[in-house]
C-alpha positions as CSV (number, residue, x, y, z in Angstrom):
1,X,-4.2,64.6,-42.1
2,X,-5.3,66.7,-44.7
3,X,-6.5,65.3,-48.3
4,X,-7.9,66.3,-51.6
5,X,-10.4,64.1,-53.6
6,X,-9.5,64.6,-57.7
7,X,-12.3,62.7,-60.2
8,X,-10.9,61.6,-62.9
9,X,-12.6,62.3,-66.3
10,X,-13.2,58.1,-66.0
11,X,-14.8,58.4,-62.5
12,X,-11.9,56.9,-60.4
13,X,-11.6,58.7,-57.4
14,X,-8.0,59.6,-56.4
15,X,-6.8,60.8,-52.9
16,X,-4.3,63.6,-52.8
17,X,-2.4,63.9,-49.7
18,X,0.4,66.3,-48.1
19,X,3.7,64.5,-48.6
20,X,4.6,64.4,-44.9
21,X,0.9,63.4,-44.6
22,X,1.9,60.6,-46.9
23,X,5.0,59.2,-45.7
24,X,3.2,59.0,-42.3
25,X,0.9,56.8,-43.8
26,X,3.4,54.4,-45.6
27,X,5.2,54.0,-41.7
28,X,2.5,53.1,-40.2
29,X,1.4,50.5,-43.6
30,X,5.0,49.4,-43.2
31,X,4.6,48.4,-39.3
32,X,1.6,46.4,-40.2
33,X,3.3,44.7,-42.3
34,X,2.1,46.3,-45.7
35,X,4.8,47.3,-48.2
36,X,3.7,49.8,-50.6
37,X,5.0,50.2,-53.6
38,X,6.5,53.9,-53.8
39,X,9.3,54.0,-57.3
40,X,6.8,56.7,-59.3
41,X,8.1,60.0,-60.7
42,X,6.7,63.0,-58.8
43,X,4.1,64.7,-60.8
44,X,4.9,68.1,-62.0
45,X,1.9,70.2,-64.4
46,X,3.8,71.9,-67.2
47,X,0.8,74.0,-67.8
48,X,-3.0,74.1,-67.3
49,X,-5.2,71.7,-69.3
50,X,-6.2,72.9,-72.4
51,X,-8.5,71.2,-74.8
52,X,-7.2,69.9,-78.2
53,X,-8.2,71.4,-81.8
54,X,-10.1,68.6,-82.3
55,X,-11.9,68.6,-78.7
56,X,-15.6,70.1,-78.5
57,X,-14.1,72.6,-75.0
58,X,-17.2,72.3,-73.1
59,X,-17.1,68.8,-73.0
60,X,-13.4,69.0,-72.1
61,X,-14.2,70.6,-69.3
62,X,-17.0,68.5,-68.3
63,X,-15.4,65.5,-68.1
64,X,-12.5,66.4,-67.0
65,X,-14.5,68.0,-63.6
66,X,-15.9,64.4,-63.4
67,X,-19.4,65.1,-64.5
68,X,-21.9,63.3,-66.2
69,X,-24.4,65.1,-68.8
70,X,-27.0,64.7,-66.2
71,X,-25.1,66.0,-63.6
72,X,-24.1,69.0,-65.9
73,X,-27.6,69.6,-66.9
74,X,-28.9,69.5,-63.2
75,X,-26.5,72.3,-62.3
76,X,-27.4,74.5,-65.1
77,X,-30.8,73.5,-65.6
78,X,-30.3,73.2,-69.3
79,X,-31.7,69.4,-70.9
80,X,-29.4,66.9,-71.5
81,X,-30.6,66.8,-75.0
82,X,-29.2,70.6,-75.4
83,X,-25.9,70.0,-74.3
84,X,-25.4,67.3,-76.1
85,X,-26.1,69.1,-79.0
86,X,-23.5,71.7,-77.8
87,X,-20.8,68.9,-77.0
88,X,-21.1,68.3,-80.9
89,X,-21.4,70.9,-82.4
90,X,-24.9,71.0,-83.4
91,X,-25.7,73.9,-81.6
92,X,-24.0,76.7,-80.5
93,X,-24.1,78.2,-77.4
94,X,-25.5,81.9,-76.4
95,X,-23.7,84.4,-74.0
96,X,-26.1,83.6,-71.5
97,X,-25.5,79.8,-71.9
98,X,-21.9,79.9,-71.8
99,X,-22.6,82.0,-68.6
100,X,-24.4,79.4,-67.0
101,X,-21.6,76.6,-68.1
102,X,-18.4,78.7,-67.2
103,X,-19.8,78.6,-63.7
104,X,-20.8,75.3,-63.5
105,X,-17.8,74.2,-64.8
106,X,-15.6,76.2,-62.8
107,X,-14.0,78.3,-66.0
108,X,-14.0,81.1,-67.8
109,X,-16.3,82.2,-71.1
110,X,-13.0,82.0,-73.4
111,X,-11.9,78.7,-72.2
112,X,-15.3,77.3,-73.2
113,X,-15.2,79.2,-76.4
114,X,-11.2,78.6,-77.6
């Protein structure tokens, strides 16, 4: 059995599994005795994530991979301080520091930039 952990920009930890994977594990709840509730629409993504107007894109992207600002600044080596100075606006970012957050962050330079 296969599964996928997905953070939540909240922190809640979510377990994605292969659907036969899945209704394996609802068989074996049911002969336990465990009902599980199972009436939810099937998810299906329109389109990748994007960031709003309003939104500040590198802190999109940051929470929505999960991370904290320490986190974030422990994988860059930038200071929390910086970043959040980025996240509103206060500063903006060089080349080289969008660089360093498009890899952390697992994106490219123009989705950091709009």
């Amino acid at each position: 059995m296969k599964k996928q952990i997905i953070i939540t920009p909240s922190g809640e930890r979510m377990v994605v599994l292969a659907e036969p994977d899945y209704e394996a594990l609802v068989r074996a709840a049911a002969a336990a005795g465990v009902e599980i509730e199972d009436d939810a629409p099937p998810y299906h993504p329109r389109r990748s994530p994007r960031p709003s107007e309003s939104e500040n894109p590198i802190r999109f992207w940051r929470e929505r991979r999960g991370m904290s600002l320490t986190l974030l600044a422990d994988r860059t080596k930038l200071l929390e301080d910086d970043l959040a100075e980025l996240e509103t606006g206060a500063r903006e970012p060089t080349v080289e520091v969008l660089k360093v957050l498009a890899k952390a962050l697992g994106v490219s330079i123009d989705e950091l930039v709009g």
